[in-house]
C-alpha positions as CSV (number, residue, x, y, z in Angstrom):
1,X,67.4,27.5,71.3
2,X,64.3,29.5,71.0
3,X,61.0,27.6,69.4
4,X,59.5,28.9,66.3
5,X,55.9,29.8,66.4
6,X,54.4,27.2,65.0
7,X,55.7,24.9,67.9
8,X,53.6,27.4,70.7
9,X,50.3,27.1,68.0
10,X,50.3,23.0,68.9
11,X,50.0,23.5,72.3
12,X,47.8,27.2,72.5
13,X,44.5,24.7,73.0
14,X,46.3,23.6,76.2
15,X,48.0,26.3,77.4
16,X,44.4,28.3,77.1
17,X,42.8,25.6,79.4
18,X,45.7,25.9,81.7
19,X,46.9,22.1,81.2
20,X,50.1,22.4,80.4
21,X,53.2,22.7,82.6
22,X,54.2,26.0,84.4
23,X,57.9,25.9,82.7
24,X,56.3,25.9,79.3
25,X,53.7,28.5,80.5
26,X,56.3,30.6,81.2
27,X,58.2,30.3,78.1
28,X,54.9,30.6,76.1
29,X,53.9,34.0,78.0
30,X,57.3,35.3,77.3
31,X,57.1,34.4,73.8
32,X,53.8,36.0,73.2
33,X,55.2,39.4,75.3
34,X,57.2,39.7,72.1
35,X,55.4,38.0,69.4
36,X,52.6,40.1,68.1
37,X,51.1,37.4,65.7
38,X,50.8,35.1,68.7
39,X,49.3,37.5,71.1
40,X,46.7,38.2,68.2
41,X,46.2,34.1,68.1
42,X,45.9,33.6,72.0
43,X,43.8,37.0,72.5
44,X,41.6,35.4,69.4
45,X,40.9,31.7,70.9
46,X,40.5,33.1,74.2
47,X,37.6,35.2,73.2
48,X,36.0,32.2,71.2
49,X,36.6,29.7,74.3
50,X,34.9,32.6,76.3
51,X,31.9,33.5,73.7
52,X,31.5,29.5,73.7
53,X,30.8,29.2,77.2
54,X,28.7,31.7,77.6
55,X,26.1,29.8,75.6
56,X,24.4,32.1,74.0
57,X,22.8,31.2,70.8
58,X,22.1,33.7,68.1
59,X,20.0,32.6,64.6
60,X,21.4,32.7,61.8
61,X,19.5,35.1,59.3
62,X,17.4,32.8,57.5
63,X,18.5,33.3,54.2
64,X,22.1,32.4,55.6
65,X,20.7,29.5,57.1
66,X,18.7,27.9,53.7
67,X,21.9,28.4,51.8
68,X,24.8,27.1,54.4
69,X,22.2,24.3,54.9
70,X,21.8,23.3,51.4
71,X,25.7,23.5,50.8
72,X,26.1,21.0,53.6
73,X,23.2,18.9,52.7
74,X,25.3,19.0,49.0
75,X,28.5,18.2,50.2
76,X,27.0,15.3,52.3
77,X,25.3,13.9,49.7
78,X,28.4,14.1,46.7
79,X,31.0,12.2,49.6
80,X,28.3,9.7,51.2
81,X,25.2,9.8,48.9
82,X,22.1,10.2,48.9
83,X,20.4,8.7,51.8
């Protein structure tokens, strides 16, 4: 019986680090030879694992920064309160 997608997806973090074992390597390749929405999804985390270890830190523009700080500061402060 074939696995549905959503059984490869729980195991993509794996099988992109190369911990997983060669059988379901195999069956995961050949699934993503003829799944274009998984392709997409491997092709996708392997660029972010790769951009990741490069290291490279960018700022954010500082208006962007002032606002996604104060909407986490907000959100911290409604769940835990104010500290």
């Amino acid at each position: 019986m074939a696995r549905k997608c959503e059984e490869f997806i729980k195991g993509l973090a794996d099988y992109i680090d190369g911990d997983i074992e060669p059988e379901l390597c195999d069956e995961i390749e050949k699934h993503i030879g003829k799944c274009n929405n998984c392709r997409i999804m491997v092709d996708t985390m392997r660029q972010t694992v790769s951009l990741c270890r490069e290291g490279k830190e960018e700022r954010l523009p500082e208006a962007l920064e002032r606002k996604l700080t104060g909407m986490l500061k907000e959100r911290w402060d409604k769940k835990f309160g104010h500290s």
